[in-house]
MARKEPA-143994 format. One line per 2 residues: number of its first residue (from 1); their letters; for each residue x, y negated, z of C-alpha. Coordinates in steps of 0.1 Angstrom, whole numbers, plus 5000, padded with zeros to 4 digits. Each point is the difference from the previous one (the first is absolute). Last residue first. Example, Ala and Ser with C-alpha at 12.3 -4.5 7.8 and 13.67 -1.06 7.14 Angstrom:
2
2) sa) 5137 5011 5071 | 4986 5034 5007
***
This chain:
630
630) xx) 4376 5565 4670 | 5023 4996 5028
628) xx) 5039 4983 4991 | 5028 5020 5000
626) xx) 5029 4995 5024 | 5032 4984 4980
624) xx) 4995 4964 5013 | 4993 5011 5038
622) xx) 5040 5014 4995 | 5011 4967 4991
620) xx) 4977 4980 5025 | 5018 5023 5026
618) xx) 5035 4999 4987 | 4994 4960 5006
616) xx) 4987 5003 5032 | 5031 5017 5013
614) xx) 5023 4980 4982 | 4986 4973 5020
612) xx) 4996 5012 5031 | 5037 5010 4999
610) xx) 5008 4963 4988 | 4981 4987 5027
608) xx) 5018 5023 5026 | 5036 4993 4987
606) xx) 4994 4960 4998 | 4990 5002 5036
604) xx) 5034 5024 5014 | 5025 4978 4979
602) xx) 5019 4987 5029 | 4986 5022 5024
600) xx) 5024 5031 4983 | 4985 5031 4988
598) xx) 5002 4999 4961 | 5007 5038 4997
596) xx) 4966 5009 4995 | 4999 4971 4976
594) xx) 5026 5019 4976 | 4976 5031 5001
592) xx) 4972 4976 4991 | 5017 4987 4969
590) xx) 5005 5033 4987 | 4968 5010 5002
588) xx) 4986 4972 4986 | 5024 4999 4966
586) xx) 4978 4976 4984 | 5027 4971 4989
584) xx) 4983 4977 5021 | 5001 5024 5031
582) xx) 5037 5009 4993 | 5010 4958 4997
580) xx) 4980 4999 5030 | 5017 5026 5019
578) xx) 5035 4986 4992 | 4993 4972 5019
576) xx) 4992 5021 5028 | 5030 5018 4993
574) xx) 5021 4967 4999 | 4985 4986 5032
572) xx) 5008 5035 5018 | 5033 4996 4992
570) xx) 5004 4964 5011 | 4983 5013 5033
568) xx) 5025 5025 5003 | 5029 4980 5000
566) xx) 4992 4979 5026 | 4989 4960 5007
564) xx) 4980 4995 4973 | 4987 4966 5002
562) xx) 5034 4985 5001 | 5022 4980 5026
560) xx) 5033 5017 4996 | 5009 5031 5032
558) xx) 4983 5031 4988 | 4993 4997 4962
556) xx) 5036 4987 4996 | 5015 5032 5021
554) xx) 4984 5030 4981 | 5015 4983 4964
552) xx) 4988 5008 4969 | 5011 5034 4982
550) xx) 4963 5021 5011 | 4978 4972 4985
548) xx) 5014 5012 4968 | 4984 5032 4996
546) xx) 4962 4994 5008 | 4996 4993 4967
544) xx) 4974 4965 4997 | 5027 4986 4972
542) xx) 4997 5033 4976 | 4960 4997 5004
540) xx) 4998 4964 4983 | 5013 5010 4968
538) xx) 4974 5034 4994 | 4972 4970 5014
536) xx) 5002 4974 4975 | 4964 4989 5005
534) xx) 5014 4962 4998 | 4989 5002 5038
532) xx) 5020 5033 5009 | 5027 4980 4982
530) xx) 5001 4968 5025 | 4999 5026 5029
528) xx) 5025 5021 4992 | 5022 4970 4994
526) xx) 4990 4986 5032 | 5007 5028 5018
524) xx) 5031 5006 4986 | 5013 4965 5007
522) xx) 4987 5002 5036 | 5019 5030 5010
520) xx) 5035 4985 4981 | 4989 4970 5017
518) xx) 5002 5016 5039 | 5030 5015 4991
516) xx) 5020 4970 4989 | 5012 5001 4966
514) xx) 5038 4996 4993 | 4995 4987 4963
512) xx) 4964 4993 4991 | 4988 5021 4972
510) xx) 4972 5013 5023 | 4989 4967 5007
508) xx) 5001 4987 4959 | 4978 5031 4998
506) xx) 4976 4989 5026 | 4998 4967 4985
504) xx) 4990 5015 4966 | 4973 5019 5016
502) xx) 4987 4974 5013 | 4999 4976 4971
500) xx) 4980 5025 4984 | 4979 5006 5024
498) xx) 4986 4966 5003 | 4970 5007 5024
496) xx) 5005 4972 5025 | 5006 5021 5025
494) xx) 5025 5025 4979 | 5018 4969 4991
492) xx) 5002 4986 5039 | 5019 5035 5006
490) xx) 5022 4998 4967 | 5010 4963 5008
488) xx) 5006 5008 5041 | 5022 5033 4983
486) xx) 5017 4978 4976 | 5007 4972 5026
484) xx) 5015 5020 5032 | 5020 5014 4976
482) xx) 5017 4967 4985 | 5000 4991 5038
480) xx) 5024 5025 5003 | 5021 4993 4971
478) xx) 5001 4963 5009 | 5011 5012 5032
476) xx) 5026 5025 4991 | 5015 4968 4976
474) xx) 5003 4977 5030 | 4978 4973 5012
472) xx) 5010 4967 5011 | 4982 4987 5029
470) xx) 4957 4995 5004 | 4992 4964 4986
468) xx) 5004 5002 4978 | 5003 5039 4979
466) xx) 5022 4994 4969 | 5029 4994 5025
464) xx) 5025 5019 4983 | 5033 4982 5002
462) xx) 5025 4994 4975 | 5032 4996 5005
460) xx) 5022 4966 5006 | 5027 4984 4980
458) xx) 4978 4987 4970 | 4981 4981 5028
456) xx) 4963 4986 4991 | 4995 5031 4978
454) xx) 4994 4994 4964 | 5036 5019 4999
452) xx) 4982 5033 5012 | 5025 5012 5028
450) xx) 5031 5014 4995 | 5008 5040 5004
448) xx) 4975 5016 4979 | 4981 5030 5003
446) xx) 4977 4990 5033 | 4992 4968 4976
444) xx) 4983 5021 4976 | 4981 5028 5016
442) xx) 4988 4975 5027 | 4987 4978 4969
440) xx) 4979 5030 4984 | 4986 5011 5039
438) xx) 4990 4964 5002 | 4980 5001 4966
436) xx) 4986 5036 5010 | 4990 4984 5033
434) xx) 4985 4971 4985 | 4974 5017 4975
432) xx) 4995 5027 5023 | 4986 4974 5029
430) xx) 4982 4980 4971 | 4984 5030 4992
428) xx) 4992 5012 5035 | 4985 4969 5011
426) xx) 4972 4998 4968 | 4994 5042 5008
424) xx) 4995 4988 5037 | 4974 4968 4986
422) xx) 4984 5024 4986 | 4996 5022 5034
420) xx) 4984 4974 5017 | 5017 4978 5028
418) xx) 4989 4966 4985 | 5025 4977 4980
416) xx) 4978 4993 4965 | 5021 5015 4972
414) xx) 4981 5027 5001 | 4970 4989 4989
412) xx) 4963 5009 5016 | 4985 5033 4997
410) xx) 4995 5003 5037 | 5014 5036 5019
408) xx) 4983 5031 4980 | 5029 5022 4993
406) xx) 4986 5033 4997 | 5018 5026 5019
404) xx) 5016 5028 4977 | 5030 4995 5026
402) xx) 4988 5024 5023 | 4991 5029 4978
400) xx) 4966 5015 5014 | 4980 4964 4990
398) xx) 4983 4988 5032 | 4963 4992 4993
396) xx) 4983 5022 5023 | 5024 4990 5028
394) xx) 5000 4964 4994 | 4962 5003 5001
392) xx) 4995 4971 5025 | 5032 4984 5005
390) xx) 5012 5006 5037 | 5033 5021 4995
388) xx) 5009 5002 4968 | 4987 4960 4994
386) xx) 5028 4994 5029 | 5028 5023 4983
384) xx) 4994 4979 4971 | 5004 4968 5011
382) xx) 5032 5010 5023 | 5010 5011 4964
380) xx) 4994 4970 4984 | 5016 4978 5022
378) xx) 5030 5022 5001 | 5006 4999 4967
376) xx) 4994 4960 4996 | 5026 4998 5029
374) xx) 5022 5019 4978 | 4993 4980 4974
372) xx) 5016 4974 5021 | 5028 5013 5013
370) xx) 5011 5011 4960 | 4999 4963 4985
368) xx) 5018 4988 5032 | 5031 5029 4988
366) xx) 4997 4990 4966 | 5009 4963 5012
364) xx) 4998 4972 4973 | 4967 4987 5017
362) xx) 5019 4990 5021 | 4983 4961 5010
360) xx) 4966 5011 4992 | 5004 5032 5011
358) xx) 5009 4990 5037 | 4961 4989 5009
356) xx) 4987 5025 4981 | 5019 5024 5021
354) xx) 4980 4991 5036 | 4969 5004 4982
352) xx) 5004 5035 4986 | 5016 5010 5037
350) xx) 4968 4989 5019 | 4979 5022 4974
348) xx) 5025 5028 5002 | 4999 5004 5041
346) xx) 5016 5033 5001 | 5021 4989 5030
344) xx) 5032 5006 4980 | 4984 4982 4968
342) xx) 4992 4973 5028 | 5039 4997 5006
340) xx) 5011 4998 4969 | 4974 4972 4995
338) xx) 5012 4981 5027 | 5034 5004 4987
336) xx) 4990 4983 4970 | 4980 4974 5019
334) xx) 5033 4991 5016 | 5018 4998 4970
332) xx) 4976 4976 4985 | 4990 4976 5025
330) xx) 5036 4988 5008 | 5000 4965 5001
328) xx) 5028 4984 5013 | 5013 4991 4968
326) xx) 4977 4971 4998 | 5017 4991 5033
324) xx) 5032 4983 4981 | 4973 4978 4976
322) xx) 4981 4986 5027 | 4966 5006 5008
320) xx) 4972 4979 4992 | 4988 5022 4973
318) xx) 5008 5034 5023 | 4977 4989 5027
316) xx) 4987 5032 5006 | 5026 5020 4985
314) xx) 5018 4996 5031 | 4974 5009 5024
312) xx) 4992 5027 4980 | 5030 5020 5006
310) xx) 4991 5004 5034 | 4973 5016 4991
308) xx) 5017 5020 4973 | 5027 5010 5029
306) xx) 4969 5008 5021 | 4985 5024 4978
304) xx) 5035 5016 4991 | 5005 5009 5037
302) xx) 4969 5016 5005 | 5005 5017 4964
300) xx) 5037 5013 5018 | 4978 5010 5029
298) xx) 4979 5022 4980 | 5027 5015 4978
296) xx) 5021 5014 5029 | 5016 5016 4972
294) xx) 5036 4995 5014 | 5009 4976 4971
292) xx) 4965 4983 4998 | 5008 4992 5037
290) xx) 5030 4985 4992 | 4985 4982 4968
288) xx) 4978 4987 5027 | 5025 4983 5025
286) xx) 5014 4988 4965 | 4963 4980 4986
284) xx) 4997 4989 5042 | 5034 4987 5003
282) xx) 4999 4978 4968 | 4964 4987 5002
280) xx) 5008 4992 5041 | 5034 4979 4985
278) xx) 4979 4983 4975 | 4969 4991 5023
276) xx) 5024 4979 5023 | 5012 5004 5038
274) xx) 5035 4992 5004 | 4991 4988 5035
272) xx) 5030 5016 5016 | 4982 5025 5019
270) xx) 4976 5007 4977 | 5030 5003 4972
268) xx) 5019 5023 5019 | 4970 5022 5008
266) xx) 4992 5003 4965 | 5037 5006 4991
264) xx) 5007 5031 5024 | 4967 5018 4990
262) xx) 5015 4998 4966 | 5035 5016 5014
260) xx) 4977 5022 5020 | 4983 5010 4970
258) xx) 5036 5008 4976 | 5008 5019 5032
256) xx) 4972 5028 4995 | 5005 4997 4964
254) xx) 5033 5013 5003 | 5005 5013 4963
252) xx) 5033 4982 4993 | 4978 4979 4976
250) xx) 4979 4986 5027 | 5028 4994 5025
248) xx) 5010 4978 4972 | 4968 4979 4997
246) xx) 5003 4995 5036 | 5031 4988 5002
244) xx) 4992 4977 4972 | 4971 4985 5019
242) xx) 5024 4992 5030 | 5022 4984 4974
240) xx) 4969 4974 4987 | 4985 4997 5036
238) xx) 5032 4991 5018 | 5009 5008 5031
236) xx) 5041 5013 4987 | 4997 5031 4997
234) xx) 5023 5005 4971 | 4991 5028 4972
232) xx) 5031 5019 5002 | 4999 5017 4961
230) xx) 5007 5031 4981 | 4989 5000 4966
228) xx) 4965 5012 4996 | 4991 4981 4972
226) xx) 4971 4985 5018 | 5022 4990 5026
224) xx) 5030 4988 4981 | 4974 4975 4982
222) xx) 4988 4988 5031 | 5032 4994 5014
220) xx) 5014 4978 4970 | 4966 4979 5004
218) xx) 5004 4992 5034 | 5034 4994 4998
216) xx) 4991 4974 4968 | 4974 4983 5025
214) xx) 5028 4995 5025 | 5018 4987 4971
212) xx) 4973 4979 4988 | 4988 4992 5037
210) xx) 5040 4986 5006 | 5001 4977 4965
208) xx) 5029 5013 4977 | 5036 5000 5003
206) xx) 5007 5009 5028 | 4993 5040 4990
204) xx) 5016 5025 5026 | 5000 4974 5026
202) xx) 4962 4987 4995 | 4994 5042 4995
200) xx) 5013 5005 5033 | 5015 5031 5004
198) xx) 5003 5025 5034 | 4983 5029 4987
196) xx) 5012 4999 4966 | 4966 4992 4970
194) xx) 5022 4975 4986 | 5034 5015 4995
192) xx) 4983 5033 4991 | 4983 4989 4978
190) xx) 5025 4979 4979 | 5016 4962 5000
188) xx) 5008 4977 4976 | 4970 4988 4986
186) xx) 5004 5008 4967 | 5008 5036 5018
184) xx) 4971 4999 5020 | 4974 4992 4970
182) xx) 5018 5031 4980 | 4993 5022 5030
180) xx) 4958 4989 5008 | 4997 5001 4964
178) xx) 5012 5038 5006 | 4974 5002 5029
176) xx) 4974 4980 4985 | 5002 5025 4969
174) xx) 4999 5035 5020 | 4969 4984 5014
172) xx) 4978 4984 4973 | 4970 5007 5021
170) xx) 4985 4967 4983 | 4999 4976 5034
168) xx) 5035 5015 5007 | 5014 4987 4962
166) xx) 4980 4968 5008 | 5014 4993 5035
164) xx) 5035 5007 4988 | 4998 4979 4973
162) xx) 4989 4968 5021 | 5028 5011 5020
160) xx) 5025 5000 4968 | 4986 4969 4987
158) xx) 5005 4979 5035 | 5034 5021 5008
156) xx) 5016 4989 4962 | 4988 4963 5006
154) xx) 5020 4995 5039 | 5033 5019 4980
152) xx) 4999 4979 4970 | 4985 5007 4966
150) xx) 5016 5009 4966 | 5006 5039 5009
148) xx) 4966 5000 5010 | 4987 5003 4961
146) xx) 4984 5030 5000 | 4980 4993 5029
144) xx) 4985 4966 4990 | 4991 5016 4963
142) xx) 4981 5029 5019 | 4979 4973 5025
140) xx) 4973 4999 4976 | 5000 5036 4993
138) xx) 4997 5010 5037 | 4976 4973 5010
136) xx) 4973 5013 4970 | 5009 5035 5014
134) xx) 4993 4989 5039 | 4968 4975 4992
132) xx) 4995 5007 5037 | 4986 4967 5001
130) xx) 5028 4993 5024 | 5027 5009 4972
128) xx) 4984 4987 4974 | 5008 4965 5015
126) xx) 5032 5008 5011 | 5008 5007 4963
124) xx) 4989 4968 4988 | 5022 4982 5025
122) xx) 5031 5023 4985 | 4989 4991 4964
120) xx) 5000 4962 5013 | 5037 5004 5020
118) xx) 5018 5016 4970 | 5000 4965 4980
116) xx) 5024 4988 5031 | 5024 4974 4974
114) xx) 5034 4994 5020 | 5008 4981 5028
112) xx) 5020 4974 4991 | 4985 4971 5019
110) xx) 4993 5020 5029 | 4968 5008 5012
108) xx) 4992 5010 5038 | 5005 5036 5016
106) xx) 4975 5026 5011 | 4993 5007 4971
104) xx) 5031 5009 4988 | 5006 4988 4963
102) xx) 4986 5031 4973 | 5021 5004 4966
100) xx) 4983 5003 4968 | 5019 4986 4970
98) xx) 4998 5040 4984 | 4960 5003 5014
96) xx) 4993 4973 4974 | 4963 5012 5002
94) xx) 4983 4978 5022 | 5013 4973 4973
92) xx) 4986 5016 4974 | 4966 5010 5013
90) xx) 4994 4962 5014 | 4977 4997 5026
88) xx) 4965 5008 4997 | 5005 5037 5014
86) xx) 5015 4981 5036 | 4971 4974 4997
84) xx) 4974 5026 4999 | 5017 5020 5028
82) xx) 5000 4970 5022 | 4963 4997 4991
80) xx) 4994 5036 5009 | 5024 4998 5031
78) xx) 4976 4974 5015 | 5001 5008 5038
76) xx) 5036 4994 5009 | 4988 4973 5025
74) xx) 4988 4978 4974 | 5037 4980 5003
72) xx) 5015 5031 4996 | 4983 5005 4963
70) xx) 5002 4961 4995 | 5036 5003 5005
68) xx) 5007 5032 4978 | 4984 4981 4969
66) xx) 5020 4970 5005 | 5031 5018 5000
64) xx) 4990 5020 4973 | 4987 4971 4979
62) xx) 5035 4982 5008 | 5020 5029 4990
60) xx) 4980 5004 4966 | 5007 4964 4991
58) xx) 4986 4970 5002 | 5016 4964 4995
56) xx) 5031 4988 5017 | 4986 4972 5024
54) xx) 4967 5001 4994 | 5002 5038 5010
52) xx) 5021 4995 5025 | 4970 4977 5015
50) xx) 4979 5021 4999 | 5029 5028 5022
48) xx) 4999 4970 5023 | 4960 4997 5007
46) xx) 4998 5038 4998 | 5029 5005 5032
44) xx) 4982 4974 5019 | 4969 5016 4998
42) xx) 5020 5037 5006 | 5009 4989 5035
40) xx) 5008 5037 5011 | 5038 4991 5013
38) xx) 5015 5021 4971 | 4978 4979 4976
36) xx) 5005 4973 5011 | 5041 5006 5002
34) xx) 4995 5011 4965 | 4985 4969 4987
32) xx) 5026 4978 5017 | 5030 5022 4980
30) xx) 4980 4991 4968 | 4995 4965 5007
28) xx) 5034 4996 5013 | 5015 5018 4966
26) xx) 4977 4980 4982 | 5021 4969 5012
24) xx) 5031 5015 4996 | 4998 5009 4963
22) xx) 4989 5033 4985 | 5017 5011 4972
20) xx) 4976 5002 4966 | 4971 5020 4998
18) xx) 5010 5033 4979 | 5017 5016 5021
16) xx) 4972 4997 5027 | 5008 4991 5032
14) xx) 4971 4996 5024 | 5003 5025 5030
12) xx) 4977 5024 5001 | 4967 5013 5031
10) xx) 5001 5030 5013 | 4967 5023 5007
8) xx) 5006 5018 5028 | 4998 5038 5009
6) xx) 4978 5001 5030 | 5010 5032 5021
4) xx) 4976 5030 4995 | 5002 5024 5035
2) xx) 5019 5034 4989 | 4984 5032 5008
***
């Protein structure tokens, strides 16, 4: 957990190359206007940055300047109209990234200071930054980063902290951490020299402002954290280190000291009257991904409910806010891990609505896409086991081979968000549609040594976070979720009647390399089921044999978290299955000696009917061939 810092928006000193040498007089005027402006009398500073203008005519610098003023001066509240004025500016000139070179900020003009073009592309970045705008920020602030060699030491820590916080905001892990390395060494220093026990970043970096290199420490942690490199996290009282402690006990696996450490910072901040919204959001949302961790999955939806509460309070006044808390906000990756956690609790209908909220923003996420039609799943069947159980002639009406269920939820389009099956077949395509996509681009950039060279550093690899806001995801779990998506596709398929699309998902399943057990038994099912109902029963029977169930593994069905839990009852769900195929092929007798060995509770009800069907049916035939009376 890392508490959001403001990242400022910096305001350029007034040399242009193309303006000619600035004499004493504007050099007072111009040193006066940044001592207002330092001081927080921006009036003053817009009354002598006008009269510049008259002065020397307008140019680009000027506009910014002026710009950046009225933005501080309206309490940092206007970033759309600062924005406006940053994109009105002129291209060309905010371009010349080879005369860029950034003054301190913290420092007054000079004469001979040289032109600062960098500084408005870097403002514009900030901006997208606290939107959460994080890829817009990242390409914007791309031609800053590749040209730090021609900035000074204070300028190279402000863009590579501001790149920091986007390549961590993005799940670009491996990639903050080697920026993290090249940033150090045009610094002068490395990780290990600033993250020692007894350093002090204002020692290890004097040239820059003490919060940026505190800030920079902060940041150079973090990404050794979540890269699990091996790290003394500092307890030092405050919130933003004593939050990185915990975060790190959470990836060692102690979750049990990870809460203590969070328990640690709320009573801290009580005590010391650090009481705000944002820090409450923070601790609640990572109290409850413990809890989620350790499947206590109704405390961590507790937990989540108040994070989103407090959460609120933020986004309530988020028009009058300022820019920095804008990126506060976290709404969307809490209600994502409110809606893993109602999927846990088997409340689909509360999980649908809590990943609507997080679609709009990632929509680009197969693995969002695949949550929520299996809330739509769930839904449907917790509908159906309810009509089963109290509708009126459910009974009567029950067709012998599960699946063969009419679909009769409302007719109306699937593209509008309800939890209906339709809308799971909409979910599922887009899911498979990005997953094979990711999978592609895994396949590529694992078999290369340098990164893509679109990439924002040439230097660093490639990481695969194709799932934000959930972490980078490795091949295995794209292959797995890849499963998990053709037999969810095949299943909602057979629902909705589309056989054909079924049956080609189960095939793509059984395909799959390194096939979990509980899909391979799905797959075949599936298939079998998909050509029973294209009346293609002689190549439906070979995947309801009996034969294969006996390879899987004893141990999965016993200990993972399915609806068979044992061997025999995934044997007895293929020779019931089996049965039908039999019955509808008109081999009775044979079908009812496979039912007599059908005797586990799992299957018990479907056995019964289908004997009492078979059973009636051999009846009316036999009734059929008596002669009628004369």
């Amino acid at each position: 957990m890392e508490t959001p810092e403001e990242t400022p928006v910096t305001p350029e000193i007034p040399n242009s190359p193309e303006k000619p040498k600035i004499n004493s007089q504007d050099y007072r005027l111009i040193s006066k206007a940044n001592d207002d402006f330092e001081s927080g009398n921006y009036d003053a500073c817009l009354e002598i940055l006008e009269q510049l203008e008259l002065l020397r005519g307008s140019d680009s610098k000027l506009l910014h300047n002026r710009a950046v003023a009225k933005f501080y001066k309206a309490q940092c509240r206007n970033h759309d109209e600062l924005l406006k004025s940053l994109e009105e500016l002129d291209d060309k000139t905010l371009n010349r990234c080879d005369l860029a070179v950034l003054p301190q900020m913290t420092s007054s003009p000079t004469p001979d200071s040289g032109p600062s073009t960098m500084i408005p592309i870097y403002n514009k970045a900030v901006i997208f930054y606290h939107r959460h705008m994080f890829e817009t920020a990242l390409l914007t602030l791309k031609p800053l980063v590749q040209k730090l060699d021609n900035c000074d030491e204070c300028s190279i820590a402000l863009i590579g902290v501001l790149m920091l916080r986007l390549l961590l905001a993005t799940n670009r892990l491996r990639k903050a951490y080697d920026f993290l390395e090249i940033l150090l060494q045009k610094l002068g220093t490395s990780t290990l020299t600033l993250t020692a026990e007894d350093s002090n970043p204002q020692e290890v970096l004097p040239g820059i402002d003490d919060n940026l290199a505190r800030c920079l420490k902060l940041l150079c942690m973090l990404s050794m954290v979540v890269n699990r490199k091996v790290v003394l996290v500092p307890e030092d009282g405050t919130t933003e280190f004593s939050a990185l402690k915990a975060h790190q006990y959470y990836i060692m696996k102690d979750f049990q000291m990870a809460a203590k450490q969070l328990k640690k910072i709320n009573v801290d901040s009580y005590r010391g009257g650090l009481y705000n919204h944002e820090l409450n959001t923070l601790i609640a949302n990572n109290m409850g991904i413990i809890h989620l961790r350790v499947r206590h999955y109704a405390i961590a939806a507790k937990f989540f409910q108040n994070a989103i509460i407090f959460d609120k309070h933020i986004a309530a006044n988020l028009r009058q806010a300022e820019l920095h808390q804008m990126s506060s906000v976290r709404s969307c990756e809490i209600l994502y891990n409110l809606g893993i956690a109602m999927l846990h609790l088997r409340r689909p209908k509360e999980a649908f609505q809590s990943f609507l909220v997080p679609l709009k923003t990632y929509h680009n996420n197969p693995r969002l896409w695949l949550r929520i039609a299996e809330a739509c799943i769930m839904e449907h069947e917790l509908r159906r086991a309810t009509e089963e159980k109290y509708g009126p002639s459910s009974s009567q009406k029950r067709v012998l081979f599960s699946n063969r269920i009419p679909y009769t939820e409302s007719s109306q389009s699937a593209a509008v968000p309800e939890p209906t099956m339709p809308f799971a077949a909409l979910s599922l395509r887009n899911a498979l549609f990005l997953t094979r996509a990711y999978s592609h681009q895994v396949n590529v950039t694992t078999g290369s040594d340098e990164g893509n060279e679109e990439e924002t550093c040439k230097s660093i690899p490639t990481d695969n976070n194709f799932c934000n806001p959930s972490g980078p995801v490795t091949k295995e779990s794209l292959d797995i979720m890849l499963s998990a998506i053709y037999a969810a596709y095949s299943y909602v398929s057979l629902r909705l009647g589309d056989y054909v699309t079924a049956l080609e998902m189960a095939q793509e399943l059984l395909k799959t390399d390194k096939i979990s057990d509980a899909h391979k038994l799905l797959a075949h099912m599936y298939a079998g089921e998909a050509l029973i109902m294209m009346d293609k029963l002689a190549e439906a029977r070979p995947h309801f044999e009996p034969t294969f169930v006996s390879t899987l593994n004893t141990f999965d069905f016993e200990t993972k978290d399915w609806h068979l839990k044992s061997l025999d009852a995934a044997q007895n769900v293929v020779r019931y299955n089996l049965a039908v195929a039999l019955n509808l092929k008109g081999d009775f007798e044979v079908a009812k000696s496979l039912l007599n060995t059908c005797t586990h509770p799992i299957v018990a009800s479907k056995v019964f009917a289908l004997k009492v069907h078979i059973e009636k049916t051999q009846a009316a035939a036999a009734a059929s061939l008596v002669a009628p009376r004369i």
